[in-house]
N, C-alpha and C positions, 0 to 999 in steps of 0.2 A: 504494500500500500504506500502510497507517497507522499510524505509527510506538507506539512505546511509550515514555511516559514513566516514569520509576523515579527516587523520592524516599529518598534513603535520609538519616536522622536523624540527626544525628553532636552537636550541641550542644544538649542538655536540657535546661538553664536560661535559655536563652533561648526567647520567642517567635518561630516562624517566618512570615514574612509570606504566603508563599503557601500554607503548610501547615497545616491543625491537625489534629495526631496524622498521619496517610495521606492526609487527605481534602483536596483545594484548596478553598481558601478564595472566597469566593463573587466576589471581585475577581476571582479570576485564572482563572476557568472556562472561559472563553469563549478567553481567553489560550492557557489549556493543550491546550484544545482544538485548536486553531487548530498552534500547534508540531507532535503528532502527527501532523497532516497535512500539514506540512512534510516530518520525518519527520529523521530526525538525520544523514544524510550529505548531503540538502540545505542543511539549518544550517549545516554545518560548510563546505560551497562558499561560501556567503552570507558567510558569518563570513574566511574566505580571500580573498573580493572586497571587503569592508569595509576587508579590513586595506590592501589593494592601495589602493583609493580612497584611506584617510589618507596613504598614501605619495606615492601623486602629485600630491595637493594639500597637501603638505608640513603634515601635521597632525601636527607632532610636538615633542617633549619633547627639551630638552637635558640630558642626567644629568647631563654634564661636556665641557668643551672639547673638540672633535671625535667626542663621543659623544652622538649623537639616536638618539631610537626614537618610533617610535609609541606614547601610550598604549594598553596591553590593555584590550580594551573585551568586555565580557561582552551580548551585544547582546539576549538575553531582560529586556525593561525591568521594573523597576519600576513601581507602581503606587499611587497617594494617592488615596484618596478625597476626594470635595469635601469632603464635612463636616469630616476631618483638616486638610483643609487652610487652609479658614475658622480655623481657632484657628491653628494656623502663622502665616498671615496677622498676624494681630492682635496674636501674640505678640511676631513680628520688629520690627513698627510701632511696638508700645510700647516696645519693648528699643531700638531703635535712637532714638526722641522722645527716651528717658531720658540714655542716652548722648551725646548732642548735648548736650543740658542742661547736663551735668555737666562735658562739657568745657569748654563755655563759662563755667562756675562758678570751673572750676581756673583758666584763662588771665586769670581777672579777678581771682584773691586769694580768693575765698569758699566754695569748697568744701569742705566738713569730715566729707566720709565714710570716704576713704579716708585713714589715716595719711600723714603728712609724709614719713615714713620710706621706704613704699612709694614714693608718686610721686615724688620725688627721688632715689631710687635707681635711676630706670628706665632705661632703656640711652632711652628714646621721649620723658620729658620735656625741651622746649628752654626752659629761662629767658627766651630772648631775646623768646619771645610773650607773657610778661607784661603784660597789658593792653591786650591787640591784639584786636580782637573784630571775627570772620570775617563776609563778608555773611550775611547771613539766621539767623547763629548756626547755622552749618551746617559743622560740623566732621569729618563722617563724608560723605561724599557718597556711596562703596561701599561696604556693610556687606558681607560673606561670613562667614556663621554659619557653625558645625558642630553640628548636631543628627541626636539618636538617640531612637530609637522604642523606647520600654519598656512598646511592647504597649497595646492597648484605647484607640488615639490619641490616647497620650500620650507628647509629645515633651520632649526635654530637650536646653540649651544644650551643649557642652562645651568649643569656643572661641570667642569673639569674635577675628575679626579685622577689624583695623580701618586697618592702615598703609597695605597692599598687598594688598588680594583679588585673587586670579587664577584663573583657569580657565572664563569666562563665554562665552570662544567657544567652547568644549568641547561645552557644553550645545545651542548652535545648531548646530553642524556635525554633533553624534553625532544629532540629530533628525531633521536633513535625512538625514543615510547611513540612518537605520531608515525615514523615508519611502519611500527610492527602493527600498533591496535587502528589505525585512520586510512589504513594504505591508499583507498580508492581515491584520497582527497587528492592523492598528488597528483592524479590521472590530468593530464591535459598543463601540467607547469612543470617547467624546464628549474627547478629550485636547486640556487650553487649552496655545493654541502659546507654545513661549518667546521666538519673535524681535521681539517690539517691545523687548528691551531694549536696544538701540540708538541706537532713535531715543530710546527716555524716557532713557536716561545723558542723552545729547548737549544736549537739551532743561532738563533738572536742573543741565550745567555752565552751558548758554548763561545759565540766571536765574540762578547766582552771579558774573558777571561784576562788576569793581569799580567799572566805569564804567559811565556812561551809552552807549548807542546799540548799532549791531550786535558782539555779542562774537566774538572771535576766540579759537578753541579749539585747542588741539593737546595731542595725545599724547607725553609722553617717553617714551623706551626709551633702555637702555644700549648696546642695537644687537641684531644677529644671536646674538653669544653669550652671552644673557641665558637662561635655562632656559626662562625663559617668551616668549620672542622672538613663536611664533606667536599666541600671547591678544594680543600687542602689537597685530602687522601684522592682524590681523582684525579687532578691535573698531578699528582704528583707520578700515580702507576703511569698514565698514559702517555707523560712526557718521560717514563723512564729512568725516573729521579729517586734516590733515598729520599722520603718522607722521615724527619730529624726533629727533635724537638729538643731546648737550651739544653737541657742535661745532655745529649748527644756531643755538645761543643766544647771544645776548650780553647782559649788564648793564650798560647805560652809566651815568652819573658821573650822571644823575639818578633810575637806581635803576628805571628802565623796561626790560623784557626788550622783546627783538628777535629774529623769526626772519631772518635773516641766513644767506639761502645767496645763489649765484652768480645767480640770476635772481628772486631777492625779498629784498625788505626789507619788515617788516610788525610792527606792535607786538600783540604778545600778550598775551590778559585773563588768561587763564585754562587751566594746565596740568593737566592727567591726567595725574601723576606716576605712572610706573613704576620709577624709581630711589627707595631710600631717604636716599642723601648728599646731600644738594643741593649742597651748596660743595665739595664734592670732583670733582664731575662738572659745573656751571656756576657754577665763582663768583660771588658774590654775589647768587647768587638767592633765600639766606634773608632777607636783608636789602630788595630786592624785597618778599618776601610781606610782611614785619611794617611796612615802610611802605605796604604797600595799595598798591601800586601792579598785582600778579598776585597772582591766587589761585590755591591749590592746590588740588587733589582727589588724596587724600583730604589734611586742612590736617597742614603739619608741627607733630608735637604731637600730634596724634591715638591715633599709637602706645599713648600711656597706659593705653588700652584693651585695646589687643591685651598689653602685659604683664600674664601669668599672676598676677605678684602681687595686681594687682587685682581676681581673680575673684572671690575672697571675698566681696566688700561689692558687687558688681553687684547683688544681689535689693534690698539695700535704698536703691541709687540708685534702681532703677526704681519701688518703694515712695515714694519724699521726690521725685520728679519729677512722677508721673502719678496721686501719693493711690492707687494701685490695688495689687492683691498682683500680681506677676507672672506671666502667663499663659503664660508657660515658665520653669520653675525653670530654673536651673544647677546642674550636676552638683555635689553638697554636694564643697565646697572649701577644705582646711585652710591657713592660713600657719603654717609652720616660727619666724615673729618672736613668733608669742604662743607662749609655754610652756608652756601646755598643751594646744595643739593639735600642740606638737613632739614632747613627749611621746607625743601618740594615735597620731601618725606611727609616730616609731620602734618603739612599741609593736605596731600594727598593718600595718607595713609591707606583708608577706608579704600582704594583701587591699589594696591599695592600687593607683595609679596616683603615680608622682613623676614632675614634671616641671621642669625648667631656665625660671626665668622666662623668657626670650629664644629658649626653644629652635623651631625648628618642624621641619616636615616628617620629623615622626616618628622624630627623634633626640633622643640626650640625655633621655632616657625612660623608667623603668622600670616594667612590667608587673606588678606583686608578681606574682599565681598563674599567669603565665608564665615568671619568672623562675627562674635558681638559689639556691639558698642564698649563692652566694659573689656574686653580685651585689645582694644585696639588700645583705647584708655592704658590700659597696663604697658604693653608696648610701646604706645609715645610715651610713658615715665623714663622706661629702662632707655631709651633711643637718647634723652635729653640727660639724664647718669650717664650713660657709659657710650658716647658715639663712635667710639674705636670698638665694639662689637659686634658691630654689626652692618650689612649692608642693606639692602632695599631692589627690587626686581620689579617691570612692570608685571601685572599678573596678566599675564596670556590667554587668549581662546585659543589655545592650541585643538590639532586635530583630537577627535576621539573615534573610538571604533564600537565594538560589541559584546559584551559580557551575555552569555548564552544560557538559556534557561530550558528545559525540557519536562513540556508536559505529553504524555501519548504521543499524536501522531505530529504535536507541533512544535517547533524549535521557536522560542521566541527572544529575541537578539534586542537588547537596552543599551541606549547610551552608555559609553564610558568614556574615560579622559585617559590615555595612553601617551608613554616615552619609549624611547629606545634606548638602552646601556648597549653597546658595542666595543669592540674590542680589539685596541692597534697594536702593532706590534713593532717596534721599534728598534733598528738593527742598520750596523753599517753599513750605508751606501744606502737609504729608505727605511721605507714603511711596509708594514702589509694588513690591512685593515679583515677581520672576520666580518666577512658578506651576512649581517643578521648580526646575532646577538641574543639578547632576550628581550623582548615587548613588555613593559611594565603597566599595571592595569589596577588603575584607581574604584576602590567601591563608590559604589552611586551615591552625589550629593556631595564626591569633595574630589580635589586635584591633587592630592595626596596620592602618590605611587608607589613608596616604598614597603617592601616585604613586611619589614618590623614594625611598620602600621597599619596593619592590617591588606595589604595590595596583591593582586593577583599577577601571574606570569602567560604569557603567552609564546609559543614557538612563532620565530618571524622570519619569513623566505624571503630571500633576495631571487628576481628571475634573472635569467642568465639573457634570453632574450627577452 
């Protein structure tokens, strides 16, 4: 029997990607088609076996100390056209050229874009890399953007991160489960696969090694109760790496780290940092990296990037690095230190986005036309204390797409508001950007995307043509 699909409109200033006005959009015809024949209480079995699957392949999320869940995955995928994604492409490559640039400018004395003020006030700047300059000038090795589609494939930044990207086995593991349990959906799309990113990290750490000859790689983790424990253990088997945690390290007296377990001893190039503290968790490992003896990925220091106060002046690093205007703006972005952009703030709050330099995962944040009156109140207090904390975004009608519901024979598809986390990779002589990523999916009634706020995932296909 052939099921019925029913689109019902709920958010009218933004763009819907599979919709315009009632009609699906010429991407997703073949798509929608395909579901109907499904039909909505076989979805809803699929979507019940899916969730089984992440459970017993332990694909899941630590909210808090004894508390895992699988992430909610909304398994009707996304969809990028190539031609959108050709400019994505080129966009991420020249943002993240730029950014490499610029931190290798700051770590040597010479960088004069961003105020003094900002980068020394960052919780991410470390004095101690002054004048230390990383192999290859390759300071970002995992770039994880957040970008949003504001219609007619045109994207826009809204975070750089740059300390800690996470969530990259997400993308591989939710492709494989929509392989096995959705197969028919792919019938009629040419979708470029995400799992070489693996091998190209692995290959990107092995050529910043600090030595000569074969380099020796490993992953840090904090261990098991790291929220992000499984991106650890994943990307660690798949790229072929000891998966190491601090007790595994040691820094002897000439500043050489060692993995140092019960049946090895073995000198280490080069870590894939999963902790942010180094000396809290392996002593003297900072002092390791700034005399070159191991590198880090992504390089301590990096951070500078990932604080919000520095969003401001990103268009015109990537302007004074590549001659070029930026081929993905960032979301217009005010600082609270110049006065009259603290002014426009408090003035304009109520349409705004404020956020906590430092803050992530979707905390410490305020919404202006989601918000109440008395919180917006609260946020102009703390804005007018403390204006070095904080920055300010305009709030976007970014695209949305579809959170899928299954009743019998009908699928029925609600407004949401969706981002994309994507994933560069960053190695001598270029880039090489993961075609997808993971599709971030806000519960109905807020713009709030992140996992640890309650936010859903979606697999997201790049076509090939």
């Amino acid at each position: 029997m052939q099921g019925r699909i029913e689109y019902s409109r709920t958010i009218s200033a933004s763009p819907n990607e599979m919709f315009e006005g009632e009609a699906p959009r010429p991407l997703y015809r073949t798509l929608l088609s395909t579901l109907a024949s499904i039909g909505g209480d076989a979805m809803l079995d699929r979507d019940r076996r899916a969730d089984e699957l992440n459970i017993q392949e332990g694909v899941t999320f630590l909210l808090k100390p004894g508390e895992e869940r699988i992430l909610p995955v909304d398994w009707v995928p996304r969809i990028i056209s190539a031609k959108d994604w050709d400019r994505i492409e080129r966009g991420l490559t020249q943002r993240v050229t730029a950014l490499n640039a610029w931190l290798a400018d700051l770590y040597r004395g010479r960088q004069t874009i961003v105020p003094d003020e900002i980068v020394k006030s960052s919780l991410y700047y470390y004095p101690d890399c002054a004048g230390f300059s990383v192999p290859h000038d390759i300071h970002i090795h995992i770039y994880g953007p957040d970008l949003v589609h504001m219609g007619e494939g045109r994207y826009v930044i809204l975070e750089d991160n740059t300390r800690i990207p996470s969530g990259a086995s997400y993308a591989l593991k939710y492709r494989e489960i929509s392989k096995r349990l959705f197969t028919e959906c792919f019938t009629g799309y040419a979708v470029r696969p995400v799992g070489d990113y693996p091998q190209r990290l692995r290959e990107a750490l092995q050529a910043v090694s600090p030595r000569e000859g074969e380099p020796f790689v490993v992953l840090l983790t904090e261990g098991s109760y790291n929220a992000a424990y499984y991106d650890h253990k994943i990307l660690a088997e798949r790229m072929g790496l000891p998966l190491v945690e601090p007790v595994d390290l040691e820094v002897d007296s000439d500043h050489v780290v060692w993995l140092s377990t019960s049946n090895t001893r073995r000198r280490v190039d080069v870590i894939y940092r999963r902790i942010q503290d180094l000396d809290y968790f392996v002593p003297g490992l900072s002092q390791a990296y700034v005399r070159g003896q191991v590198n880090l990925a992504n390089s301590w220091g990096s951070g500078v990037v990932d604080d919000k106060g520095t969003f401001p002046y990103t268009e015109r690093i990537v302007k004074y690095y590549t001659g070029e205007d930026p081929i993905l703006p960032i979301a217009t972005t005010y600082s609270p230190l110049d006065p009259e952009s603290r002014r426009y703030i408090l003035d304009n709050i109520a349409k705004l986005v404020v956020k906590s330099r430092d803050g992530y995962g979707g905390h410490d944040l305020l919404i202006g036309p989601e918000a109440t009156a008395e919180m917006r109140d609260q946020f102009r207090k703390r804005l007018e204390e403390e204006p070095g904390r904080f920055i300010a975004q305009e709030c976007l009608d970014f695209s949305t797409h579809c959170l899928s519901k299954y009743e019998g024979d009908r699928i029925r598809l609600k407004d949401t508001f969706v981002d994309i986390r994507t994933y560069v990779v960053s190695r001598p002589g270029g880039a090489w950007v993961m075609p997808g990523g993971i599709t971030r999916v806000a519960q109905e009634g807020t713009r709030i995307v992140n996992s640890s706020s309650g936010g859903m995932i979606k697999d997201t296909w790049v076509l090939a043509e």
